[in-house]
N, C-alpha and C positions, 0 to 999 in steps of 0.2 A: 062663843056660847051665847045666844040669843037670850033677852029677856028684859023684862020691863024697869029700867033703868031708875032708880029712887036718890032722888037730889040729896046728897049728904048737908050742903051748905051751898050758900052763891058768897060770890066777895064781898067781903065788908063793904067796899069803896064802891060806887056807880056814877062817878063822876061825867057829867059829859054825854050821856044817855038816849040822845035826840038819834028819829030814826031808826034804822036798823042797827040791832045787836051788834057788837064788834067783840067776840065772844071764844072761848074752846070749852067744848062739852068734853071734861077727863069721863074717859071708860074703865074703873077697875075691876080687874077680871085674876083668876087665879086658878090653879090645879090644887091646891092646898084643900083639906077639906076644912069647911068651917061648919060648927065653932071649935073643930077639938083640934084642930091644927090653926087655926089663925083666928081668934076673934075679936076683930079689931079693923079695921082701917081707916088710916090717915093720912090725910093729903096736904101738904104743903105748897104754896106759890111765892117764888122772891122774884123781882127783879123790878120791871115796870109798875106790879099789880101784886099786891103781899097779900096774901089768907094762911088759914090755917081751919083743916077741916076734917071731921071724922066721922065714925058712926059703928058700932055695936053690929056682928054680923048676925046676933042668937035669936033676931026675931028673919030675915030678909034674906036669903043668898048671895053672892054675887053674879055677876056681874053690879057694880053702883055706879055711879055717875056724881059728876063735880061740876055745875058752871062756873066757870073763870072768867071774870066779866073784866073786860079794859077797864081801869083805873081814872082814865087821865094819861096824859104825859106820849111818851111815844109808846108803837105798836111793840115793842120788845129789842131784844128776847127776855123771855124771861123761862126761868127754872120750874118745872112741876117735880114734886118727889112723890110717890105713893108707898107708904107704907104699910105690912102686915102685920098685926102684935098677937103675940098670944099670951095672957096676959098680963099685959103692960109692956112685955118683954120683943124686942123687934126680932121677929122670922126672916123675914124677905124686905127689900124695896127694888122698884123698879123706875126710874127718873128718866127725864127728855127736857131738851133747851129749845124753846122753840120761840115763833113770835104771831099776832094776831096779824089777820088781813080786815080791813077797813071796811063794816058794813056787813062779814059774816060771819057764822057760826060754825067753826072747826071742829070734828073731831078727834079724837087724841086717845090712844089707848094704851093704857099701863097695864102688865100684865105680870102678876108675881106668880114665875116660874120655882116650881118645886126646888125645880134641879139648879137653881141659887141661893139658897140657903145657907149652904158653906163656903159661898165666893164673895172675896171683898174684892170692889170694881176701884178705878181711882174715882179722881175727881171730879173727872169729864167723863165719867164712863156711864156705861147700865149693865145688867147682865140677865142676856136671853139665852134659856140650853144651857146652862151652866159654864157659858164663857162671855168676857169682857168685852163690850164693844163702846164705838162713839155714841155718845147720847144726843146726838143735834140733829132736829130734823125738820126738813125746811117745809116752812107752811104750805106750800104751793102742793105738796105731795098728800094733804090731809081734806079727806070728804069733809063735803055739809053735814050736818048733826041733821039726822029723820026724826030725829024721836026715840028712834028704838036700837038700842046699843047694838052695837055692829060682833060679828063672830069672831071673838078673838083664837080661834084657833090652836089655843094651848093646851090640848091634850086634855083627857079626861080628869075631873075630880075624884075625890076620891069614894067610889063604889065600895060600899065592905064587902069584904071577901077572906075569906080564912087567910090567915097569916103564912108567908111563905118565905123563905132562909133566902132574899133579896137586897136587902137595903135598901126597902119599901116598905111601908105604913098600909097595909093591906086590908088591914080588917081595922082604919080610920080610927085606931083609938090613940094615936098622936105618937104610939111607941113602934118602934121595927125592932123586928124579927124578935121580939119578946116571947117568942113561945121554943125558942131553941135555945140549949145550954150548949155554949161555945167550951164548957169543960170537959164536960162526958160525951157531948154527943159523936159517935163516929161517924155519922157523915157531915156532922161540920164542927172540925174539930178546930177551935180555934180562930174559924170565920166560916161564913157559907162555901160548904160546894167542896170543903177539904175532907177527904173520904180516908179513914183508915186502912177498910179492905183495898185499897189501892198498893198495898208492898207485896211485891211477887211474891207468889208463892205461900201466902200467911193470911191469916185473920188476925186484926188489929182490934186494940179498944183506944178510946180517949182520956186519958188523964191529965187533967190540968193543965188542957188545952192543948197536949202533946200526941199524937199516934207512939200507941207501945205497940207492941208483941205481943199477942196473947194466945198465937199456936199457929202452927204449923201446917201446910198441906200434909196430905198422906206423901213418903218418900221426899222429903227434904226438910233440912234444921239450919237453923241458924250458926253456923259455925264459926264465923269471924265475930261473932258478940255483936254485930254493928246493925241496929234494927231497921236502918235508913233503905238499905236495899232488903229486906225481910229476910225471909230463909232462903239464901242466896244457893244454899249447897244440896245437889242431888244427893241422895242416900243410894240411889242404883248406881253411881259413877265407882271406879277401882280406889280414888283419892280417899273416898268417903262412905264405906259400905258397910251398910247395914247403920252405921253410926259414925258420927264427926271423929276424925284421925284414924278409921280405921281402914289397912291401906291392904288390898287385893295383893297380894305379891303371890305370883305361881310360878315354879320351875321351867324352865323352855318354852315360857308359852307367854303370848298378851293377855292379862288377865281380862276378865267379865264380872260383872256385877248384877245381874238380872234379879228385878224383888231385893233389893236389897241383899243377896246371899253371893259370896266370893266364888268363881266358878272359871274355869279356864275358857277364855275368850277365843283365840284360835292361837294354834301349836305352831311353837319354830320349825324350819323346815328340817326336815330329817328326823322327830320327833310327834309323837302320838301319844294321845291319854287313852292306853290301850286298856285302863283298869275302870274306866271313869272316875276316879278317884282324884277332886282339886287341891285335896292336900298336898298330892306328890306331884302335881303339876302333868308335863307329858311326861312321863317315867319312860317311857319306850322308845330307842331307837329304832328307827325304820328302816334298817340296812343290816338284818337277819333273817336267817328262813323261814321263822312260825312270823313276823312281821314285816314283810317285805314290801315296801312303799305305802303299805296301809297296817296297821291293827289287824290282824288273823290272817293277814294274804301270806297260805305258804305258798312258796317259791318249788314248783312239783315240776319234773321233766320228764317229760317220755322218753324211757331206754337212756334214761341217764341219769345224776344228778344236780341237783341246781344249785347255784351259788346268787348274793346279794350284794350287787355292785351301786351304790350309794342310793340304795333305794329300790332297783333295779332288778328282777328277776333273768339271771344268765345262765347259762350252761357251764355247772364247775366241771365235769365231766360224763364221758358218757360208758355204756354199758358194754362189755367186749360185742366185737359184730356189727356197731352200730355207730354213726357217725351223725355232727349237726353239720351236714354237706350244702345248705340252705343258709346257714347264719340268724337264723331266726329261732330265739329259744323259744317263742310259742308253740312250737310242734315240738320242739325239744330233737332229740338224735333221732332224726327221721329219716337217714337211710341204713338198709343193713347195706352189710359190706359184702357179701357172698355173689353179688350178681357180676356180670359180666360186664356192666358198666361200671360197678364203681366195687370193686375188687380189693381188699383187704385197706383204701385207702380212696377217700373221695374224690373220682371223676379218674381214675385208673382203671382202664378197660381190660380183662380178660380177651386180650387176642394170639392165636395160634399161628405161625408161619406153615400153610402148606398142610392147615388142619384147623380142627376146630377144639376151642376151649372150653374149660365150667371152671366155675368157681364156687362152688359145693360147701369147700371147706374154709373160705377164704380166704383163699390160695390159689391162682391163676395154674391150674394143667391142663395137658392135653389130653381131649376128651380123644378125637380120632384123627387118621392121619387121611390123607388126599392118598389118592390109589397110586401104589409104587414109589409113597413114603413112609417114613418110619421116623420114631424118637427113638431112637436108640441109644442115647446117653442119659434118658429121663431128665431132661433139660429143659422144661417149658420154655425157659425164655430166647431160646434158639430153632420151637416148636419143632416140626416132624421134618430132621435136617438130615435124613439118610434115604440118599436112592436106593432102595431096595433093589431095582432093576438092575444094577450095575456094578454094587457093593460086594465084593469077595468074602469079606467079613458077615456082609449082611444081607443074603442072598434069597430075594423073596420074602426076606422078613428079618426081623431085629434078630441076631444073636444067632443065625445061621449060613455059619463060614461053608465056605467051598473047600475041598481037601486041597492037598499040595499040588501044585501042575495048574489045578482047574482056573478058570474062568469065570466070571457071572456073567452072565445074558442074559435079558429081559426075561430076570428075575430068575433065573436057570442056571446051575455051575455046569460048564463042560469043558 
C-alpha cells in the first residue's frame, strides 16, 4: 500500500558516516485498522546497530518507515522486530535478520498480518498468512530505498462494513462478530454458520448455544426422543401412523398408511377388501362365485353352472343337452348335444349304416333307410340292416313276412 512514509526515529549511533549512507529504510505496513485495532508501533534493532523506535498511529496511517543507520562495527546481521500495540498491549509483530551492504540504502518491509495475531513464531521465525516461517533474508534480494514505501501487498485494511458471523472485525470497531448471540441465535448457534433449521425434517431453536426441537414438519415426530437426527419418523409409514407406536396391522393384506390414516396397502393373494373396510383387513376370499378372482366377479356360465377354482372361474357343471366340448368356460356349455355331430356326447356323430340319422332327441336314430333297406329291429346302432328285397320275414318292408312255401324276391314273396 503506497504512501508517503514518516520517519519514526533514525539510530541513536552514526558512527563512521563519510560518503554514502550504509543504511535499511524499515517499511511498516499492516491490515490491522488503526487506531482501533493497533495504535502503536514499535520497532526494535539488535545486533551490530541497537535502537529502539516508535510512534502513535492516531494522527498518520500506516504504512511508516524507520532508518537503521550502520553503527560502526561490521555490516551485520542484525535483528529488526516491528511491533503493533493496542494499548500498550502487543497485537502482532513481524521480524527479519538481515545485514547492511556497504554504501547503500536497503529497503526492508515488515508487515503485521491480521491473520497473526493468534500465532506464536519461534525464535528464528516471523509469521506471514498466519503461518511460521525463516526470518533471514539476505541483502542482496532487497531494493534501493526511492523515497516512497514500496506496496506491501497485504491485503486490504480495514474498511467498515456491517458486521458479519466471520471471525472478522468488519465494522473496525476492534470486536468480531459482536452483533451475533452464539446462545439464541439459530443460525449460529454456538459459532457462525451453525444452523438449527438444519435437523431433518424439524424447525429448531437455540438454547444456550445448543440446537433443540422446537416442531416438527407436517407428518413426522420425533419418536426416538433423540433431537440430533430431528424428527426422524414418517407419520404416513405402517411403524408410525398417524402417531409415534402406532402400528397399521390389516388382516391378509400389506398394510398403508396414506395421510397419516391405517388403510389396507395391497391384499394377499387369494384375498380382497371387498367391503372397503381396513378394519377387517381383506375380509374376502376370492375363490367363490359372487367373488371370483376379483371383488363382485360372479363366476356365470352359459347353459350351465360355474364353479371357483382358486380364484378361477370353471365350469362346475352344465345344463341337460348341452356340453363345455371346447374346454373354455368363457363360452361356458357351448355345445347342444342333439346334433349329428356331437350326439348325446361331445364329438359323437349321429351316423346311420345304409340310412340316414337325426339326433332330435339326443339320441342317435334312424331317420330313413337307403331303398330295399329297413330297421327292422329299431336298432340304430346297427342302422337300416334288413334287405327288404330278399328278407321272408321282411318282404318289401319291415314286419311283412311271406306266407309258408313263399319266397321273397326283389322285395316280392312268391
Amino acid at each position: 500500500m503506497k504512501g508517503n512514509g514518516l520517519i519514526l526515529g533514525l539510530a541513536l549511533l552514526a558512527l563512521g558516516c563519510e560518503g554514502e549512507l550504509t543504511q535499511i529504510m524499515v517499511v511498516v505496513d499492516s491490515n490491522l485498522a488503526s487506531p482501533t485495532e493497533i495504535d502503536t508501533v514499535e520497532v526494535t534493532v539488535t545486533g551490530s546497530t541497537q535502537m529502539r523506535a516508535s510512534g502513535a498511529l492516531t494522527d498518520a496511517p500506516l504504512p511508516r518507515t524507520v532508518g537503521v543507520v550502520r553503527g560502526g562495527g561490521g555490516l551485520g546481521p542484525i535483528t529488526i522486530r516491528a511491533i503493533g500495540l493496542q494499548g500498550g498491549t502487543e497485537v502482532v509483530e513481524a521480524s527479519a535478520r538481515t545485514s547492511f551492504i556497504e554504501g547503500r540504502t536497503l529497503t526492508l518491509t515488515l508487515f503485521l498480518d491480521r491473520a497473526c495475531r493468534t500465532v506464536t513464531c519461534g525464535g528464528e521465525e516471523t509469521c506471514g498468512g498466519g503461518t511460521c516461517t525463516g526470518f533471514d533474508v539476505d541483502p542482496a534480494t532487497l531494493s534501493d530505498w526511492t523515497g516512497v514505501p514500496p506496496d506491501t501487498d497485504g491485503g486490504p485494511r480495514c474498511d467498515s462494513a456491517p458486521e458479519a458471523c466471520n471471525g472478522v472485525d468488519d465494522d473496525c470497531d476492534t470486536r468480531i462478530d459482536e452483533d451475533f448471540d452464539f446462545t439464541s441465535d439459530p443460525s449460529n448457534c454456538g459459532r457462525c454458520g451453525t444452523g438449527c433449521n438444519a435437523l431433518p425434517n424439524a424447525q429448531g431453536v437455540c438454547e444456550s448455544s445448543v440446537c433443540v426441537l422446537s416442531s416438527c414438519d407436517d407428518g413426522f415426530d420425533d419418536c426416538n426422543g433423540d433431537p440430533s437426527d430431528g424428527c426422524e419418523a414418517s407419520l404416513n409409514a405402517p411403524t408410525d401412523c398417524g402417531m409415534c407406536g402406532v402400528v397399521c396391522d390389516v388382516a391378509n393384506a400389506t398394510a398403508g398408511c396414506p395421510a397419516g390414516a391405517c388403510t389396507v396397502g395391497m391384499c394377499d393373494d387369494g384375498f380382497g377388501d371387498c367391503n372397503a373396510d381396513a378394519t377387517d383387513g381383506c375380509e374376502t376370499t376370492l375363490d367363490a362365485l359372487p367373488d371370483c378372482g376379483a371383488c363382485g366377479e360372479m363366476c356365470a356360465i352359459a347353459n350351465g353352472t360355474g364353479g371357483c377354482d382358486m380364484g378361477a372361474c370353471v365350469v362346475a357343471s352344465c345344463d341337460p343337452g348341452f356340453d363345455d366340448c371346447n374346454g373354455d368356460p368363457a363360452d361356458g356349455c357351448e355345445t347342444p348335444l342333439n346334433t349329428n355331430a356331437d350326439c348325446g356326447v361331445c364329438g359323437t356323430a349321429c351316423t346311420v349304416v345304409d340310412g340316414a340319422g337325426t339326433c332330435d332327441t339326443g339320441t342317435c336314430e334312424v331317420l330313413t333307410c337307403a331303398d330295399e333297406r329297413g330297421d327292422c329291429n329299431d336298432d340304430p346302432s346297427d342302422g337300416c340292416e334288413t334287405n327288404t328285397r330278399s328278407d321272408d320275414a321282411h318282404c318289401g318292408g319291415c314286419d311283412m313276412p311271406c306266407d309258408p312255401g313263399d319266397r321273397c324276391r326283389n322285395s316280392a314273396c312268391r
